[in-house]
C-alpha positions in Angstrom: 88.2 42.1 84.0 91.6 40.3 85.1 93.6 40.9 87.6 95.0 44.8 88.0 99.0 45.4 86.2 101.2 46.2 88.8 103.8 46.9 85.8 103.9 50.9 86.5 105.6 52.1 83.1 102.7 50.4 81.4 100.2 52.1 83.4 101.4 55.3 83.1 101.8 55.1 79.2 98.1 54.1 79.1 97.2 57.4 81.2 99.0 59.1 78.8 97.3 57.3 75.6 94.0 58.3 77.1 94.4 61.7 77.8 96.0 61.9 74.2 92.4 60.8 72.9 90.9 63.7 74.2 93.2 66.5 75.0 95.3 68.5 72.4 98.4 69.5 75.5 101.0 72.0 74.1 104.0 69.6 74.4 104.5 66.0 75.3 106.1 67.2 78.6 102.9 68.4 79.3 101.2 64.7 78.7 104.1 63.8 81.0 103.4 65.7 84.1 99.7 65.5 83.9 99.5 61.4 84.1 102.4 61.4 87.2 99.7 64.5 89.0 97.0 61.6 88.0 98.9 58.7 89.9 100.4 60.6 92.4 96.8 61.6 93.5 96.7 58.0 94.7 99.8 58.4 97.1 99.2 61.6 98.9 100.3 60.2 102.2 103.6 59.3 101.1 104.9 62.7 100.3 105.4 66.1 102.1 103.7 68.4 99.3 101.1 67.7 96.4 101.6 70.3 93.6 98.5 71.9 92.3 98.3 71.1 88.0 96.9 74.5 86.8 95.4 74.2 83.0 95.7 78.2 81.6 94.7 79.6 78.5 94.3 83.4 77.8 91.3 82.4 75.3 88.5 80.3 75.8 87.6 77.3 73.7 91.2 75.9 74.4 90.4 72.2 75.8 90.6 73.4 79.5 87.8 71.9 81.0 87.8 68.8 79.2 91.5 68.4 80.6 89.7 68.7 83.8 87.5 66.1 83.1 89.5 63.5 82.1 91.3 64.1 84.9 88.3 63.6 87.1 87.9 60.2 85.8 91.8 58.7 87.0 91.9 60.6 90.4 90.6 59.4 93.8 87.4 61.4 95.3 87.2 63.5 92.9 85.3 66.8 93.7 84.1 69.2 91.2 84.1 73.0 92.6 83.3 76.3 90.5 82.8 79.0 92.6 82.9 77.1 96.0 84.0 78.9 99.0 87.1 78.3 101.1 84.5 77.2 103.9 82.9 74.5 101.8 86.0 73.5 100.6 88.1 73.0 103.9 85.2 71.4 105.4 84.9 68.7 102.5 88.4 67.8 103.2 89.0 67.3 106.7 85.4 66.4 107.4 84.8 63.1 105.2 85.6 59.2 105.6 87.8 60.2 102.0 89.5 62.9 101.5 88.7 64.4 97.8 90.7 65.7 95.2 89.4 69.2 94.0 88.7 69.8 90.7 88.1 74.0 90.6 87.2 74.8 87.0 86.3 78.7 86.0 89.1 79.9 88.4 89.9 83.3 87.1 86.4 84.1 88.4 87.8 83.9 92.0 90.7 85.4 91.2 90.6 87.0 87.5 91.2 90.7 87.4 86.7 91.9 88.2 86.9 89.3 91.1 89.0 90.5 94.0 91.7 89.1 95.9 89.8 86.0 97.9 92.4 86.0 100.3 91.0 83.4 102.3 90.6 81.0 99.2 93.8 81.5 98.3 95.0 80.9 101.6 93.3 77.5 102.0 95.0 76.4 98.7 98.3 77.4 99.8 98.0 75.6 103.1 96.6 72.5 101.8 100.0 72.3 99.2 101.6 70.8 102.5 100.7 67.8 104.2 101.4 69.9 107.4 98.4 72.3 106.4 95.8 73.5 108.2 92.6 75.9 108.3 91.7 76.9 111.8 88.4 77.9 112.5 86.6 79.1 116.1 83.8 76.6 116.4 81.3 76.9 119.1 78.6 79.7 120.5 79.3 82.8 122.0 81.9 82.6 124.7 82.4 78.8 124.6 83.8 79.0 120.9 87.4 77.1 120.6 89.8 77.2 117.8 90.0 73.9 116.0 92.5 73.2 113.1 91.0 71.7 110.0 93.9 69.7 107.4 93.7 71.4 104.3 96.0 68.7 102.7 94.5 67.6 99.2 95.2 67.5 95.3 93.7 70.2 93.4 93.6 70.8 90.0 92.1 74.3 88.5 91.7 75.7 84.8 91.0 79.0 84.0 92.0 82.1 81.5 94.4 84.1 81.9 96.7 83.7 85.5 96.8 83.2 89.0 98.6 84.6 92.4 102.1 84.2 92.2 102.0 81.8 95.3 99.5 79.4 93.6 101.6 79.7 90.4 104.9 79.1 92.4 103.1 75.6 93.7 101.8 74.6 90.6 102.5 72.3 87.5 101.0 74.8 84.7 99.8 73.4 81.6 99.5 76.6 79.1 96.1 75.7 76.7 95.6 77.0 73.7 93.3 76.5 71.1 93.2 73.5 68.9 95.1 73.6 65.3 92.8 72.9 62.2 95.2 69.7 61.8 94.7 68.5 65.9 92.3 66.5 66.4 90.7 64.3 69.7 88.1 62.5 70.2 85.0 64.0 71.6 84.2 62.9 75.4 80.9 60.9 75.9 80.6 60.9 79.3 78.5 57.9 79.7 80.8 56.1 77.8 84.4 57.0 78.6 83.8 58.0 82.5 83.8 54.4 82.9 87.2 53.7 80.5 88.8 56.2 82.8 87.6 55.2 86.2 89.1 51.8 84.7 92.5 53.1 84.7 92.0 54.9 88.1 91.5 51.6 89.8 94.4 50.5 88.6 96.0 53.2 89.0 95.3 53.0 92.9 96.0 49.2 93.1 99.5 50.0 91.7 99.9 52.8 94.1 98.7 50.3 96.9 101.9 48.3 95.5 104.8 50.9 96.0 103.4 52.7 98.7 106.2 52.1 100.8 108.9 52.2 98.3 107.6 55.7 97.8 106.3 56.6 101.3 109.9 58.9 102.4 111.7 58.5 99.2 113.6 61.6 98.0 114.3 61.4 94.4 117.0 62.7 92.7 116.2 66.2 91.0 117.6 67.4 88.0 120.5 69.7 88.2 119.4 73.2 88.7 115.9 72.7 90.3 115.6 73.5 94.0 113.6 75.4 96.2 110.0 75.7 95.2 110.3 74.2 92.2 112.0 71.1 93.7 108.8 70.9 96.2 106.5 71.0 93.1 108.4 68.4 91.2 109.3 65.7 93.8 106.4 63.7 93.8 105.7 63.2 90.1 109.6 62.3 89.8 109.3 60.0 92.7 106.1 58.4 91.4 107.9 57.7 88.1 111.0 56.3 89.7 108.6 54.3 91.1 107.3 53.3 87.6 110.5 52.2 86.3 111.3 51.7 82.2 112.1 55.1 80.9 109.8 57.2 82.9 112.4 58.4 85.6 114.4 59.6 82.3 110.5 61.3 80.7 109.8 62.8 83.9 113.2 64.5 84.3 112.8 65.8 81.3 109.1 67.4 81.2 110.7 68.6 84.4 113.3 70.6 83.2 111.2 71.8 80.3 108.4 72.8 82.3 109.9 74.7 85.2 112.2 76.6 82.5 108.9 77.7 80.7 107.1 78.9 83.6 110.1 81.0 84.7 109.4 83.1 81.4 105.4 82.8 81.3 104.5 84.0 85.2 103.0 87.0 85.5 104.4 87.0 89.2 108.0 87.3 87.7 107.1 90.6 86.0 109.6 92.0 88.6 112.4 90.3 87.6 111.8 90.8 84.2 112.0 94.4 84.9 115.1 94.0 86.1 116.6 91.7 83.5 115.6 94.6 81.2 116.9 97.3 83.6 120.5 95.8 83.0 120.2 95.4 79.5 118.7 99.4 79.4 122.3 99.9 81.6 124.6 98.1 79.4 127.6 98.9 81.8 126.4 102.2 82.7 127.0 103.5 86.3 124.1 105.7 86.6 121.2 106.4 84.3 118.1 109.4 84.7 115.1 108.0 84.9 113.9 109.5 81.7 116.5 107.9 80.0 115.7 104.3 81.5 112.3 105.0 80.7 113.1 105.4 77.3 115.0 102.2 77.0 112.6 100.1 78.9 109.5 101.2 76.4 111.2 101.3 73.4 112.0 97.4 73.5 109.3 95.6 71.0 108.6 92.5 73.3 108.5 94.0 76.4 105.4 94.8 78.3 106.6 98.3 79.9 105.1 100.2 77.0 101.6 99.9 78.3 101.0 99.1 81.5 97.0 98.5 81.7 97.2 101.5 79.0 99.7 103.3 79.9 103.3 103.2 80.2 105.4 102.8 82.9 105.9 106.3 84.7 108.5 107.4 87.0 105.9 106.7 89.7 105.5 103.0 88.6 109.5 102.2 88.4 109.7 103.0 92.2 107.1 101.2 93.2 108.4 98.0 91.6 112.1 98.8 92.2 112.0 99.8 96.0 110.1 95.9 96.4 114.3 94.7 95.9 116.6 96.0 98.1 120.9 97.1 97.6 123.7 94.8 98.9 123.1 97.5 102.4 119.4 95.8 102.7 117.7 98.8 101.5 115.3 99.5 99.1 116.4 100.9 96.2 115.4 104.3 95.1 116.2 106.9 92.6 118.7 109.4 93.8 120.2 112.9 92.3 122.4 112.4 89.2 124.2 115.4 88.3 123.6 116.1 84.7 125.6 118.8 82.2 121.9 120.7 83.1 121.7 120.1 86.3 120.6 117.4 88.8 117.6 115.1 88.0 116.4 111.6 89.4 117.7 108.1 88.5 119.1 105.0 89.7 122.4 103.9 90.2 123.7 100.4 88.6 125.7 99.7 91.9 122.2 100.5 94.0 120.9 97.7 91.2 124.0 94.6 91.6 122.7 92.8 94.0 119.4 92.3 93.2 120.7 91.6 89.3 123.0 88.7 90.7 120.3 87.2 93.3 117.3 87.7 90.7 118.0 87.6 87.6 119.3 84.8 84.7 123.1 85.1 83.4 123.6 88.0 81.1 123.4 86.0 77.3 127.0 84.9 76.4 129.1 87.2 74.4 128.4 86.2 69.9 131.2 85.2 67.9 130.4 88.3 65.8 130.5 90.9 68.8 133.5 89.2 70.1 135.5 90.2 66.8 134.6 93.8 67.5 135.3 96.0 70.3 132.9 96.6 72.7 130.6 99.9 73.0 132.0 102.4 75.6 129.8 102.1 79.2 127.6 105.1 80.0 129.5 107.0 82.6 130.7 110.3 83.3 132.5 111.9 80.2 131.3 110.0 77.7 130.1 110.7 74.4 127.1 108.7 73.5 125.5 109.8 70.4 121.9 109.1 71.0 121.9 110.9 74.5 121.0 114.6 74.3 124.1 116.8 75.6 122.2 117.7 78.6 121.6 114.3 80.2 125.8 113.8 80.2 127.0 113.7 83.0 130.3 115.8 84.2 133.0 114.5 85.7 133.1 112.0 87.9 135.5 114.0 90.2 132.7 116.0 90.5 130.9 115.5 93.8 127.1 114.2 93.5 124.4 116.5 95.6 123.1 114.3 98.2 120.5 112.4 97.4 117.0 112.9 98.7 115.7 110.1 100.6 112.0 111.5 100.6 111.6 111.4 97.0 110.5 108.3 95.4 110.9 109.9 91.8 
């Protein structure tokens, strides 16, 4: 075999080629991120974070472990885990002459709904996202043990059904599996045969990596507009890895960047809570305050919506404040229901003012006003004195001169 390409763009589009022959990804975003995870395996060192690449399906049979595999043949080290501890795994990293790159396959059965939280797993993987990271330990025997830091820092890449905590998710690239279409078709993996086509392209791979390391050793690339925070942390190695590629991939990876961040914002289960809340406004719709039956009524009755059965049941009074008092008002304190004073009576329910702040900190832009709403006038808020036809005369409120009892702080519904 000739001398390794150093032409990166190349490179990359061959990683891509290859995992096309044997994995059926949802998008070509997808494709994208998965070959800059592969190369940017080989430059650890030069960034601050490593994103974990999570492959998630809710079925099996959807290609996830075969993703995994090809990946095992372009990364450096690579390590192959299902069900390995947190004590095994922190010790393989910061203990060898080469530091591995952890392949966790079967991950919902550490942390699927029958398998408990695995706090200390999921602490090591959360550690070892920063190059900073580190597992400490007390080694020694009896009164002579010491506390030693292990580094944690490592590439991981995990498949599994269903989800995962909302701080893996949140430093992840997720790939969302699913099975194959009668008219998709790859080719089937022979290990024997196409381990070593693979580990070809990870040896270039890490001689071109060798070639930009310090081009991309303290480089920080340019995001696309509107991705900060955690999501900037998980994208700023794959864009800087293609910057270092050249051609069009700085353009590709800005792309499957945008894409992929704005479909996990809508596909975590960890933002359930704000998507109670985005619903919350809609149930509102310029209302001042609303009972809790009534809310509870809106929030079930929409089709796409989860809130109508809540691991078989539907969200109760109970449930709402428990997720609402998590956000707090613009006076930092949770928010709770409080007395509304109905035409029959008080009863419990939430205030939209209590609900602003965390609407505006949490939640998207309400949906633009339509050309055909626009031409009509728009529906009267819910407040005092109203007349709204489908709410029952007794949940109206009186007027709004009328003083409110005081609210309750002890009740939560």
């Amino acid at each position: 075999m000739g001398a390794p390409t150093l032409d990166g763009a190349t490179l990359l589009n061959e990683v891509v080629a290859f995992h096309k022959r044997f994995n059926a990804f949802p998008t070509q975003a997808a494709y994208i991120a998965v070959a800059l995870w592969d190369a940017h395996a080989h430059l650890l060192d030069c960034f601050d974070s490593t994103p974990r690449l999570a492959f998630l399906s809710p079925e099996p049979g959807s290609g996830k472990s075969r993703a995994l595999e090809i990946v095992e043949t372009l990364v450096p080290a690579p390590m192959v885990a299902v069900n390995a501890s947190a004590a095994a795994l922190f010790r393989a990293v910061s203990s060898g002459p080469t530091r591995p790159t952890i392949l966790f396959d079967e991950i919902d059965t550490i942390f699927g709904p029958k398998a408990g939280d695995n706090e200390e797993l999921r602490g090591w993987l959360n550690a070892g996202h920063r190059r900073s990271g580190v597992t400490y330990r007390c080694v020694g025997d009896g009164a002579n043990q010491t506390v030693q830091p292990f580094p944690s820092y490592c590439g991981v890449a995990v498949a599994g059904l269903g989800s995962l905590p909302d701080t893996i998710l949140t430093r992840s690239v997720i790939v969302r599996m699913r099975r194959r279409a009668p008219n998709e078709r790859v080719e089937p993996f022979r290990q024997r045969l196409h381990t070593k086509q693979g580990n070809a392209l990870r040896d270039r791979l890490a001689a071109w990596a060798a070639s930009v390391r310090d081009q991309v050793a303290g480089t920080w690339p340019e995001m696309p507009e509107g991705v900060t925070d955690r999501p900037a942390d998980v994208w700023e190695p794959l864009i800087a890895v293609a910057d270092a590629a050249g051609g069009d991939w700085p353009e590709r990876a800005r792309a499957a960047c945008l894409e992929l961040v704005e479909a996990s914002k809508g596909s975590d289960k960890g933002s359930l809570g704000i998507r109670l809340l985005t619903d919350l406004r809609h149930v509102f719709n310029g209302a001042d305050r609303l009972p809790t039956v009534v809310i509870l009524d809106g929030l079930t009755a929409m089709d796409d919506a989860p809130w109508a059965d809540m691991n078989g049941k539907p969200l109760d009074p109970r449930g709402l404040a428990k997720w609402l008092r998590e956000y707090v008002t613009a006076d930092n304190t949770p928010i709770a229901a409080r007395n509304i004073k109905t035409a029959n009576g008080v009863m419990k329910g939430y205030y939209a003012s209590d609900l602003h702040d965390a609407w505006l900190r949490y939640c998207p832009p309400p949906p633009e006003i339509s050309a055909t709403s626009a031409t009509k006038p728009p529906e009267p808020p819910l407040t005092s004195g109203n007349a709204v036809a489908d709410i029952p005369d007794f949940l109206r409120y009186p007027a709004a001169t009328d003083p409110l009892p005081a609210a309750d702080p002890a009740a939560s519904w």
